[in-house]
C-alpha positions as CSV (number, residue, x, y, z in Angstrom):
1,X,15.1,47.9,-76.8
2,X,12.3,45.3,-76.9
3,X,14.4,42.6,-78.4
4,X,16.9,43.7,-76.1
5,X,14.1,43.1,-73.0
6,X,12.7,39.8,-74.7
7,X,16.7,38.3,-75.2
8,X,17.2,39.3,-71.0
9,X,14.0,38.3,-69.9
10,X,13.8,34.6,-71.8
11,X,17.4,34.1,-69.7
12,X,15.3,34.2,-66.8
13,X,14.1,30.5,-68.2
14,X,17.4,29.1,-69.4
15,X,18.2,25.9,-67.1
16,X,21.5,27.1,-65.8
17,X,20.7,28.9,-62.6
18,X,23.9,31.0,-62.6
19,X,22.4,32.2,-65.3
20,X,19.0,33.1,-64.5
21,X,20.7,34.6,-61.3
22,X,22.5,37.2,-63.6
23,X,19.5,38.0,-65.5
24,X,17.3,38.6,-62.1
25,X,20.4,41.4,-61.4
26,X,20.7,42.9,-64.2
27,X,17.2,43.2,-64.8
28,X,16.9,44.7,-60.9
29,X,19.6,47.0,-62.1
30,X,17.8,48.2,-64.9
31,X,14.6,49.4,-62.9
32,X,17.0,51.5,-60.6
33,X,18.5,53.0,-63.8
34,X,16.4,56.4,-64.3
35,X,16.8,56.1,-67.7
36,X,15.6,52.8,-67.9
37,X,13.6,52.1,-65.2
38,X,9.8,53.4,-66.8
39,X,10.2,50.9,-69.7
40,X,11.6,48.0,-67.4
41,X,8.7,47.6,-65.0
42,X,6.5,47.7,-67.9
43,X,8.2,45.1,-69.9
44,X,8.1,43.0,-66.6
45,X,4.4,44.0,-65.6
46,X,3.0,42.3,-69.1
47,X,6.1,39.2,-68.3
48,X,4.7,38.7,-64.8
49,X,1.2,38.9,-66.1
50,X,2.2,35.9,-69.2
51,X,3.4,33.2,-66.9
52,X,1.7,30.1,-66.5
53,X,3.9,28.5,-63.7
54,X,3.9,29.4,-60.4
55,X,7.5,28.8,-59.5
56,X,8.4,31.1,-63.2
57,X,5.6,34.1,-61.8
58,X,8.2,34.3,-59.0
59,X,11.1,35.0,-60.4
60,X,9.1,38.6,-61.3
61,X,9.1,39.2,-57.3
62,X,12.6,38.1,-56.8
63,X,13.2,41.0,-59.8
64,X,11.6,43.2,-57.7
65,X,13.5,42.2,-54.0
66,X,17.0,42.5,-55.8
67,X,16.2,45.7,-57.1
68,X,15.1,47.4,-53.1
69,X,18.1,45.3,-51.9
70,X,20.4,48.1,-54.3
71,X,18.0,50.9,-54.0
72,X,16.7,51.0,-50.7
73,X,13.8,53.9,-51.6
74,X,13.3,52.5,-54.9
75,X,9.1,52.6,-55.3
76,X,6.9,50.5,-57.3
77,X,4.1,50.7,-59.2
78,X,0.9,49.8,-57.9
79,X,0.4,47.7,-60.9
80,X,3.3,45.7,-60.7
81,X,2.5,42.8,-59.1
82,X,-1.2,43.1,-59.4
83,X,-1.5,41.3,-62.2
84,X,0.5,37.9,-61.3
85,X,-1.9,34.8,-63.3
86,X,-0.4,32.4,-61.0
87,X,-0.2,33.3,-57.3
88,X,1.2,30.9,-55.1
89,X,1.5,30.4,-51.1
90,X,5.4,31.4,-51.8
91,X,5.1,34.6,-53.9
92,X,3.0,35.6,-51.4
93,X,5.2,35.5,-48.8
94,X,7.7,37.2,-51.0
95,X,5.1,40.3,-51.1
96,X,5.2,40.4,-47.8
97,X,9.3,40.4,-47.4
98,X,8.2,43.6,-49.9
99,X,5.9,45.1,-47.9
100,X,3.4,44.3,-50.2
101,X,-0.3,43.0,-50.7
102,X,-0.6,39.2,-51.1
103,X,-2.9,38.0,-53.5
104,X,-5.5,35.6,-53.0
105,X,-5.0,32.3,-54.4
106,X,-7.5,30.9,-56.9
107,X,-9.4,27.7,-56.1
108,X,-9.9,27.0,-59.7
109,X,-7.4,24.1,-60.1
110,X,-8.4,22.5,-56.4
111,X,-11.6,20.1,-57.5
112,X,-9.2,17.9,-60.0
113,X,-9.6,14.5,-58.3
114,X,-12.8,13.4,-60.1
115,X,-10.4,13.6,-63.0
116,X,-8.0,10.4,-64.1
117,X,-4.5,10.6,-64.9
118,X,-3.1,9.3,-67.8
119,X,-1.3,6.1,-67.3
120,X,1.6,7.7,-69.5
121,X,1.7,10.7,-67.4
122,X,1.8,8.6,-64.2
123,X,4.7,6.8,-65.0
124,X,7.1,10.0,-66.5
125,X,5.9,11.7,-63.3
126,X,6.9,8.9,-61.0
127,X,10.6,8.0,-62.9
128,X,11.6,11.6,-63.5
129,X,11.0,12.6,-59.9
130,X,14.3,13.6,-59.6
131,X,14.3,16.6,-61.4
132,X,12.5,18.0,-58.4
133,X,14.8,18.2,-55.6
134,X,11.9,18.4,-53.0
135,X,10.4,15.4,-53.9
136,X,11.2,13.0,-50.9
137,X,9.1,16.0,-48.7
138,X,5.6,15.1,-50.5
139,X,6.1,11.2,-49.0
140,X,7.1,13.4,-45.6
141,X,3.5,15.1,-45.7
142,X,1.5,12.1,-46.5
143,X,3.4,9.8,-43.9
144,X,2.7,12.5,-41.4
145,X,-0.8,14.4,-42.2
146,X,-2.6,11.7,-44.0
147,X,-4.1,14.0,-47.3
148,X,-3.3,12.3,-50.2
149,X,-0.4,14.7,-50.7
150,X,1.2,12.8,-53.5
151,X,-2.0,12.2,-55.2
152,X,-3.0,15.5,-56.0
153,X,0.8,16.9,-56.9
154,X,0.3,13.9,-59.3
155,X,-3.0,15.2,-60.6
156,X,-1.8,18.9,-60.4
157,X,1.5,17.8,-62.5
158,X,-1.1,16.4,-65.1
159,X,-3.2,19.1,-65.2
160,X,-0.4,21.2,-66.1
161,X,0.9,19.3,-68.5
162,X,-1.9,18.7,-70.8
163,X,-2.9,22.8,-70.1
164,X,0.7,23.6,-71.6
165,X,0.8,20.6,-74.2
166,X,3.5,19.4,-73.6
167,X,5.4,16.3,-75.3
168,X,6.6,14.0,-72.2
169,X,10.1,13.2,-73.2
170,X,13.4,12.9,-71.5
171,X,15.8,14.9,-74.4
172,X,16.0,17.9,-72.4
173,X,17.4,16.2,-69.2
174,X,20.4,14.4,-70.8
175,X,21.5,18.1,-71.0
176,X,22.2,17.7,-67.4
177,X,25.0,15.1,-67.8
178,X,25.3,12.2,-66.3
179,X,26.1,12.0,-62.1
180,X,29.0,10.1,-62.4
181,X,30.8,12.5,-64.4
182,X,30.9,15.9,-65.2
183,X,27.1,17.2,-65.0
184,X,25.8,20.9,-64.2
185,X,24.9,20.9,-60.7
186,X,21.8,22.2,-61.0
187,X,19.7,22.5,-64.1
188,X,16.2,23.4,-64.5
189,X,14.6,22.0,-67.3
190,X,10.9,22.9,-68.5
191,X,9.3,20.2,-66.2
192,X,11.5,20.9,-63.2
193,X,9.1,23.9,-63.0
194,X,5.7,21.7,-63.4
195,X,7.1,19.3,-60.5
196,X,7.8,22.9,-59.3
197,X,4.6,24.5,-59.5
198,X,2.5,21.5,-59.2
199,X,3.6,21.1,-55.3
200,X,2.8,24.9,-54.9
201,X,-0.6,24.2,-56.0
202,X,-0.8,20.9,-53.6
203,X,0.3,23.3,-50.9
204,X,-2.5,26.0,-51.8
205,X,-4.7,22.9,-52.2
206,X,-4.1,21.2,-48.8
207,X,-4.0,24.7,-47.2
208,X,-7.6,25.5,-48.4
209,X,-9.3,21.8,-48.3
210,X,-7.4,20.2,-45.6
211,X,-6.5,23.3,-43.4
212,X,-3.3,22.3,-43.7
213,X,-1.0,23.9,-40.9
214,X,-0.2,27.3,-42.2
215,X,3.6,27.0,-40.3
216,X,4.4,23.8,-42.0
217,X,2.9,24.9,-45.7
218,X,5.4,28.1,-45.4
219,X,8.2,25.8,-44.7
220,X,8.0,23.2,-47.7
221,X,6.9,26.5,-49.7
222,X,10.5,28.0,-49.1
223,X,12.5,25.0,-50.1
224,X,10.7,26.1,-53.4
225,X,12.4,29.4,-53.5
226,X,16.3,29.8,-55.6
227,X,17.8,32.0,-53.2
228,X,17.6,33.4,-49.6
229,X,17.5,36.8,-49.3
230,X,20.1,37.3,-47.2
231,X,22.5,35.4,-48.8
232,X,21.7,36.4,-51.9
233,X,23.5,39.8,-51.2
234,X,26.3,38.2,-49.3
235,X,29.3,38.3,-51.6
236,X,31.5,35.3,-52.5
237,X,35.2,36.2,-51.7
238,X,38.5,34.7,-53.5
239,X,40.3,32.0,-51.8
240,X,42.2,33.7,-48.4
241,X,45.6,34.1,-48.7
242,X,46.5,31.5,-45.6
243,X,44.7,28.7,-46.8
244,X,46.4,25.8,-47.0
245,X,46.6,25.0,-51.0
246,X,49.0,23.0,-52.8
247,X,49.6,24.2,-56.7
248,X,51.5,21.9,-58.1
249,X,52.7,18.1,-57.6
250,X,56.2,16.7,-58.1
251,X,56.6,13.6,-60.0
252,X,56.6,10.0,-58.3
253,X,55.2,9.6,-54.9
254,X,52.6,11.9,-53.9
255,X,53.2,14.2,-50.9
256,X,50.4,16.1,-50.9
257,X,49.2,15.1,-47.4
258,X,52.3,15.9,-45.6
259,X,52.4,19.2,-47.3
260,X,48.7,20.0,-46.5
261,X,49.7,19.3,-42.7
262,X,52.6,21.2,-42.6
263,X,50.4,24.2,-44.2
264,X,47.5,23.7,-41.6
265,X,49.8,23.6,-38.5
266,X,51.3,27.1,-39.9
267,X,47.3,27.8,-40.1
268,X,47.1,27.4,-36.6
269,X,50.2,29.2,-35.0
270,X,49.2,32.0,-37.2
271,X,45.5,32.1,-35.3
272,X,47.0,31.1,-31.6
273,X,48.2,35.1,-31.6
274,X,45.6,36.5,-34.0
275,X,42.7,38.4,-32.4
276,X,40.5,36.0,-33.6
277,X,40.2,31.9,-34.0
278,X,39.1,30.1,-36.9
279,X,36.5,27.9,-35.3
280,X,35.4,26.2,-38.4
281,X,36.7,25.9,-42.1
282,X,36.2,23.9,-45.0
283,X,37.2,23.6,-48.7
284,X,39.6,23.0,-51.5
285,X,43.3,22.4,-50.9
286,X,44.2,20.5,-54.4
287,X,42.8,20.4,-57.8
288,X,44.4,18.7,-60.7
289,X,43.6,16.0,-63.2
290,X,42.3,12.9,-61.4
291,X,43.2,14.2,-58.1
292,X,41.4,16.8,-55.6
293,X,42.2,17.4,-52.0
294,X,39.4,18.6,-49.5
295,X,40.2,19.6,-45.7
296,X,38.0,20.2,-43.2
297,X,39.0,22.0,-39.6
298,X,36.5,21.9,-36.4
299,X,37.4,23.8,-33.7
300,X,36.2,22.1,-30.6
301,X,37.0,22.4,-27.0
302,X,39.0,19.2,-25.2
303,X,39.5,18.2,-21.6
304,X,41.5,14.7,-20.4
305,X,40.7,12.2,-18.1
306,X,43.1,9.9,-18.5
307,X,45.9,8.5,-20.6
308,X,43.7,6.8,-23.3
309,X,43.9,8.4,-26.6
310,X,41.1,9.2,-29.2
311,X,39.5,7.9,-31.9
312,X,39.7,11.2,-34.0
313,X,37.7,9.5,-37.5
314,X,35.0,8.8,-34.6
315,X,35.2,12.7,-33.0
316,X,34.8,13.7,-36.9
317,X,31.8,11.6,-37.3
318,X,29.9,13.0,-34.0
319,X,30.6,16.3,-35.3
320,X,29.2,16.2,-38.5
321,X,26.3,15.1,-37.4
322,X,25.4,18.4,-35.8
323,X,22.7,20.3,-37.8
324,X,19.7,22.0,-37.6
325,X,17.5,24.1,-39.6
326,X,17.1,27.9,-39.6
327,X,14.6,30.3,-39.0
328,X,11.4,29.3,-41.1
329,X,12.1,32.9,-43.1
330,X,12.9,33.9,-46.9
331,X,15.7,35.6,-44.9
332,X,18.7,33.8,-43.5
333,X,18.6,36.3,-40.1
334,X,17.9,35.7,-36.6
335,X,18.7,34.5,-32.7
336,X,20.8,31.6,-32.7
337,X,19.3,28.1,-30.7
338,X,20.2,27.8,-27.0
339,X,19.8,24.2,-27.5
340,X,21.9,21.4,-25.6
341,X,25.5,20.9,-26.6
342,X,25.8,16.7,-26.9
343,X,29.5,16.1,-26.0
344,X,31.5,13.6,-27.2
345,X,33.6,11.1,-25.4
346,X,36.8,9.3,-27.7
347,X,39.0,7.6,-25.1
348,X,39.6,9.7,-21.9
349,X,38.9,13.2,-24.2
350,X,35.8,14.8,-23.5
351,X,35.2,17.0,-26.3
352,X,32.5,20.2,-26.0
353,X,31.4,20.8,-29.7
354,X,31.5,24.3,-31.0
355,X,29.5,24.4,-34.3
356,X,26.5,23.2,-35.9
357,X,25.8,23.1,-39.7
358,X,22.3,25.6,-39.9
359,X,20.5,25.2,-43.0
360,X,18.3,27.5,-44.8
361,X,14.5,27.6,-45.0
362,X,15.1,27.7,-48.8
363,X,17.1,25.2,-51.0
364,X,19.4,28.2,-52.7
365,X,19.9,26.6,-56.0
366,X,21.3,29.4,-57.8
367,X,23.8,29.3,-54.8
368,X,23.8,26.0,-54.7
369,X,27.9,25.7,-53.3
370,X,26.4,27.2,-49.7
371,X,23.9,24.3,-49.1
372,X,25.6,22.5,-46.3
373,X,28.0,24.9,-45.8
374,X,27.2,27.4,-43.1
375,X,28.0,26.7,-39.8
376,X,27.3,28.8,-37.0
377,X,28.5,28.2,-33.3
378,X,26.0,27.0,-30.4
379,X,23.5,29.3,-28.8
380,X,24.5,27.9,-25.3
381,X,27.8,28.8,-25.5
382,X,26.9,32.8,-24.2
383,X,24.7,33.3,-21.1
384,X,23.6,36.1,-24.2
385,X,21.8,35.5,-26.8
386,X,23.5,35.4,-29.9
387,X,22.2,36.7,-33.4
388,X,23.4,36.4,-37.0
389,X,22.9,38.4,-39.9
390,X,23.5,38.7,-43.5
391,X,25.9,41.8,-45.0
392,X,27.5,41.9,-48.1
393,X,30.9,41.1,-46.6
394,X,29.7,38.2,-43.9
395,X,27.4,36.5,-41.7
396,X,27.9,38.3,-38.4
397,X,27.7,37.0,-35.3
398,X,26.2,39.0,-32.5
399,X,26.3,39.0,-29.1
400,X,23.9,41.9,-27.6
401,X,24.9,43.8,-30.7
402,X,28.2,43.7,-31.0
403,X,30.0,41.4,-33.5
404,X,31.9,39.0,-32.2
405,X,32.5,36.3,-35.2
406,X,32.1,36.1,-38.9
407,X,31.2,33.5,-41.4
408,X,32.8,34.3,-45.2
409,X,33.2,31.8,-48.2
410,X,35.0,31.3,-51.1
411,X,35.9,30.5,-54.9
412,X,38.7,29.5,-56.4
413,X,38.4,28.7,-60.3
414,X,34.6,27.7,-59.9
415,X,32.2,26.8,-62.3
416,X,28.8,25.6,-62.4
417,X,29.8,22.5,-63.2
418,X,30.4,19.3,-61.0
419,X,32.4,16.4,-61.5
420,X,31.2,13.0,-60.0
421,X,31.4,13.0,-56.1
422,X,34.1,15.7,-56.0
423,X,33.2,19.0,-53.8
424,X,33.2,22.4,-55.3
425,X,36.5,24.1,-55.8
426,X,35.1,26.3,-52.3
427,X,35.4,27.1,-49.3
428,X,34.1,28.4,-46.1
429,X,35.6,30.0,-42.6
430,X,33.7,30.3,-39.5
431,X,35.7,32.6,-36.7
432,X,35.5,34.0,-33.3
433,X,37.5,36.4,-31.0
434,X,40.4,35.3,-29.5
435,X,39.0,37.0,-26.2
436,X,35.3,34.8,-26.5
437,X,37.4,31.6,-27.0
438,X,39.8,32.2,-24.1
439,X,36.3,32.9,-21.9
440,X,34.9,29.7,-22.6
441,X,38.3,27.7,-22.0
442,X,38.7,29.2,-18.6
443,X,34.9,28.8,-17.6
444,X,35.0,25.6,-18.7
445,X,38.4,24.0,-18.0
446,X,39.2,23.2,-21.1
447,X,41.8,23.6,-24.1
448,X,40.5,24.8,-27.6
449,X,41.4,22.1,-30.3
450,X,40.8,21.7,-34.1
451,X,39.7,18.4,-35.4
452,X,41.2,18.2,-39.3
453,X,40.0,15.4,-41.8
454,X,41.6,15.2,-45.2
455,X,39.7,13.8,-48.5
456,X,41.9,12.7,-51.3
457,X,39.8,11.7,-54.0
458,X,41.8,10.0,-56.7
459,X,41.9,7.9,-59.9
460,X,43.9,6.5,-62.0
461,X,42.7,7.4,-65.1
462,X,39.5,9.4,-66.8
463,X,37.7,6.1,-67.3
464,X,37.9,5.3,-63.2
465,X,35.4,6.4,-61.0
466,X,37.1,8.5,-58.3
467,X,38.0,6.8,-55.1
468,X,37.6,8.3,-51.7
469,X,40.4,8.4,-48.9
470,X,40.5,10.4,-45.6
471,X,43.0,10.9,-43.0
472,X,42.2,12.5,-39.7
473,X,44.2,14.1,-37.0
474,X,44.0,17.2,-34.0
475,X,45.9,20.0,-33.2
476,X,46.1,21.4,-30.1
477,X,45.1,19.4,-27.2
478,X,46.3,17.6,-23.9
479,X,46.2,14.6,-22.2
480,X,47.3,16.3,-19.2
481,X,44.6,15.6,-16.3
482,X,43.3,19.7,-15.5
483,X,42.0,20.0,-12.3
C-alpha cells in the first residue's frame, strides 16, 4: 500500500491543479474509509511533518477539511497536525475553520536582511514574477504600509532557494504554454510555491516585526489558499437544458447571432411565467474550430423619461463594473452588503442595477473557471437582510431564512486547458422569485429588463490571433413615461 500512498500523495505536487484537487479527495476519502483510514493519517502525519514549503504544508490541512466536509464526526488524531515544519499565518487559520489549535509561527527565518541576495537570484525573481498570481499585492503593501514588503519576499524567496538547492532555470514553465495559444490555465510549478511560501513568510514577518494589521495579513494570506471552502463542495452542474447553444453551423454566411437571439428571447418568455427570473447569466453558446460564441444576460430594472433611446454597449459597461469583495473568510458564506445601488442613466432610461460580481477572499485556483463568476444581487434591494450560503447544489440566497434565489454553474466539454483570450466552455445563472422581482417593480415603478451582450471571437485560420466582436441589445423594457 505504501507505493500506492507515495504515487497519491506526490500528485498532491503535480502542477495541474485539477489534479492535485483529485488527490486532496481521494485522499479525504481514504481517512473516512474504516478500513483505510489508521494507515492514511499516518502516511499523511510523517507527509505533513516532510514539507519544506509553507504553501505545500497546507495542502495536509485542506486533506483534513475535505475529509469533515464528507464525514461530519470524523475525529482526528491529536498528532495530526502537530507536527507541521512550516506553519504559516494561513494554515493557521485553516486550524481554526477545524476547530483546531494554531501553531505558533517560528521566528527563525525573520532576521534575513543583514544577508545579500544574489544578483542572479534577484533578477529570476523579479522576471518570473508571474508565476505568482499575487504578485501585484506585495507593491500594494509597500505603497500603502511602508515595510519594505518586497524586500524581504525577495530575501525570503532567496533564502529558500539556496535552502532547497535549487537550479534557477525556466524549463519547467514552458510546460505552461504559451498565452497566446493553448496553455493550462493554471500550473504550479516548483517555484510557484517558493513565490508561494516566501510571501507567507513576509506576512508572518511583517506581522511579528512591523505589527502588521492582523485583518489585512489574513486577507492577502487567503488569496494564498486553492480553494474556498464553500465552494469547494459546491458541485459543477452540466449545461441547462434552456440555454441558448448553437451545435452546428451551416456553410457560407454565418448566422449564428441571429440564432443565439432568437434562442435568448425564447429564454425569456419561458422565465416571464416561471416562478422564478433569471437575473443574471453568463457562458458559452458556440464552440467550434476558430469560432466561440459567449453571451452574457443582466437583469436590471428600467424606467423612461422620455423618448430618447439608450446606449446599451454603454448600460453593459456601467454594469460590469460592479464588484466587490467577499467576506474576509476561508468560507464563501455570509450577509450580503446593503451598500448604495449607483444607477445608470443611457438616454431617457434610468436603469436600477440588480447584481454585483462578489469575489472570494481566496483566489480558487483549482476552481479557477468561478473567479469572476459569481454574482449575487444587491443588499439594498430587501428592507431584510439577505444572506448566502454554499450547498452542494447552489449558492442560496436568503432572506430571513428562507431561500429566495440561487446561483448554479456549469460545464460543457471543459478542460483545464485555455486557449488564447477565449472564456471557458462555462457557465453561470443567477435567479430570483418571480414574486421578489414583481415586489421590487411595483415599489419602485419600474419594468424588469435584461441587458444581453454577445462575444464572437473569430479567426480565420490557426495561425491568426482570435479577434473580438460584441453585439449588445435589451429585452423587455419601455419607453412608455410611468407615472
Amino acid at each position: 500500500m505504501s507505493n500506492e500512498f507515495d504515487l497519491l500523495f506526490e500528485r498532491l505536487k503535480w502542477p495541474s491543479g485539477l489534479v492535485r484537487e483529485r488527490a486532496c479527495s481521494a485522499i479525504a476519502e481514504l481517512l473516512c474509509d474504516l478500513n483505510e483510514s489508521e494507515k492514511t493519517f499516518e502516511y499523511l502525519r510523517k507527509w505533513i511533518e516532510a514539507q519544506k514549503l509553507e504553501s505545500i504544508s497546507l495542502y495536509g490541512i485542506l486533506i483534513l477539511y475535505k475529509a469533515r466536509s464528507i464525514k461530519s464526526d470524523l475525529h482526528f488524531p491529536k498528532y495530526i497536525t502537530t507536527d507541521i515544519f512550516k506553519p504559516s499565518i494561513l494554515g493557521n487559520l485553516m486550524l481554526l475553520k477545524l476547530n483546531m489549535q494554531p501553531i505558533e509561527i517560528n521566528d527563525s527565518f525573520y532576521n534575513l536582511q543583514s544577508k545579500t541576495v544574489p544578483k542572479s537570484h534577484e533578477s529570476f525573481f523579479v522576471k518570473n514574477l508571474n508565476v505568482y498570481p499575487g504578485a501585484e499585492e506585495a507593491g500594494r503593501i509597500d505603497q500603502k504600509f511602508k515595510i519594505s514588503f518586497f524586500h524581504h519576499w525577495l530575501h525570503e524567496w532567496s533564502s529558500i532557494v539556496s535552502e532547497l538547492n535549487l537550479k534557477l532555470s525556466r524549463k519547467s514553465f514552458d510546460y505552461w504554454g504559451r498565452s497566446d495559444a493553448e496553455h493550462y490555465t493554471i500550473f504550479d510549478v516548483m517555484f510557484s510555491e517558493v513565490y508561494r511560501s516566501a510571501f507567507l513568510r513576509s506576512l508572518a514577518w511583517a506581522v511579528k516585526q512591523h505589527n502588521f494589521n492582523l485583518e489585512v495579513a489574513y486577507l492577502f494570506a487567503l488569496r494564498n489558499s486553492p480553494v474556498d471552502f464553500g465552494l469547494w463542495n459546491l458541485e459543477m452542474g452540466s449545461k441547462p437544458d434552456d440555454w441558448p447553444f448553437v451545435e452546428m453551423l451551416g456553410s457560407g454566411i454565418d448566422t449564428t447571432p441571429s440564432q443565439i437571439w432568437h434562442q435568448v428571447n425564447e429564454l425569456w418568455s419561458n422565465y416571464r411565467i416561471s416562478s422564478r427570473r433569471l437575473v443574471h447569466a453568463s457562458g458559452v453558446v458556440h464552440s467550434s474550430d476558430n469560432l466561440v460564441y459567449h453571451l452574457k444576460i443582466s437583469g436590471v430594472l428600467q424606467k423612461s423619461n422620455g423618448k430618447d433611446k439608450p446606449d446599451i454597449e454603454k448600460i453593459n459597461n456601467q454594469l460590469e463594473r460592479n464588484s466587490e469583495f467577499g467576506p474576509i473568510d476561508l468560507t464563501f458564506n455570509g450577509q450580503i452588503k446593503k451598500d448604495i445601488i449607483q444607477n445608470v442613466r443611457s438616454g431617457d432610461w434610468l436603469i436600477l442595477p440588480l447584481t454585483k460580481n462578489v469575489v472570494p477572499a481566496t483566489i480558487p485556483r483549482w476552481q479557477f473557471w468561478r473567479v469572476g463568476s459569481i454574482h449575487l444581487p444587491y443588499g439594498t434591494l430587501s428592507r431584510k437582510a439577505l444572506e448566502y450560503q454554499c450547498t452542494e447544489e447552489s449558492i442560496q440566497i436568503l432572506e430571513q431564512g428562507s431561500v429566495i434565489g440561487e446561483w448554479r454553474d456549469w460545464m460543457y466539454d471543459f478542460t483545464e486547458k485555455s486557449f488564447a483570450n477565449l472564456p471557458h466552455n462555462t457557465g453561470s445563472m443567477l435567479y430570483l422569485d418571480q414574486k421578489f422581482i414583481e415586489s421590487l417593480c411595483e415599489e419602485k415603478g419600474m419594468t424588469f429588463v435584461w441587458i444581453c451582450k454577445i462575444t464572437c471571437y473569430s479567426r480565420n485560420s490557426m495561425h491568426e490571433k482570435y479577434k473580438e466582436l460584441n453585439f449588445y441589445d435589451q429585452i423587455g423594457g419601455t419607453n412608455i413615461v410611468l407615472p
